[in-house]
N, C-alpha and C positions, 0 to 999 in steps of 0.2 A: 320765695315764690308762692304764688297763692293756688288755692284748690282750684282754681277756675285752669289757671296759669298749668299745672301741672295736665290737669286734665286733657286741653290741647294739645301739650307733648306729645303724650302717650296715643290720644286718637289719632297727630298729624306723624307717628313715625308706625303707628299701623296701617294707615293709607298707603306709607311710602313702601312700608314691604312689602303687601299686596298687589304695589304698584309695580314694583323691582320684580317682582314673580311671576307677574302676569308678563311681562315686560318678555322674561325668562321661557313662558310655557313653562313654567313652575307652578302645578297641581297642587302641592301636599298641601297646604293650609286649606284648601277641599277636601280634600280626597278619605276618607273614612279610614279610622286609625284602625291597627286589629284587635282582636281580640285579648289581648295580653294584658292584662293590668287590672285595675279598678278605677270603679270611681263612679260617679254622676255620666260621666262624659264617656263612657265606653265606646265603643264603635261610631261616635261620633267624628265629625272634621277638628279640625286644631283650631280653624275658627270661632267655632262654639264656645270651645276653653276659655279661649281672647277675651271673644265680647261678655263672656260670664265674670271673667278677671275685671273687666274695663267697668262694667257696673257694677261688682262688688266694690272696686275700690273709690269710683267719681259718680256712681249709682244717684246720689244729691245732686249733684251739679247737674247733669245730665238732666235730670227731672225737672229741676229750677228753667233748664233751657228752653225744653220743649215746652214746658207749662208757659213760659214767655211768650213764645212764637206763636203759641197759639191763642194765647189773648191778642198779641197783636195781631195777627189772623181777623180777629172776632169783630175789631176797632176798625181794621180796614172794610170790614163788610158795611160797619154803620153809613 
């Protein structure tokens, strides 16, 4: 599977949870974690964590994309 390949996995089965949750009234991948732990991500959402995970690990691809879109952006304005 390619990095490109993989990377839509993981964004199209975080959609579907989000989706499945919301679907639900299921808050928590909002909802501000407590106080317990460590980390960067303290009192933050679960979401945060996610999209920190999603660009640590496809963080290139990702970039590669928008940097696309937005040349083709720039081409359609010509």
């Amino acid at each position: 599977m390619t990095n490109e390949q993989k990377c839509i996995v993981d964004l199209a089965l975080l959609v579907m949870d989000i989706a499945d949750k919301a679907n639900k009234r299921d808050l928590s991948l909002i909802r501000p974690t407590s106080g317990i732990g460590g980390g960067i991500h303290l009192g933050q959402p679960p979401i945060c964590r996610i999209s920190d995970e999603l660009f640590d690990k496809h963080g290139d691809v990702i970039h590669d994309a928008l940097r696309a879109k937005e040349v083709d952006e720039e081409n359609y304005k010509k």
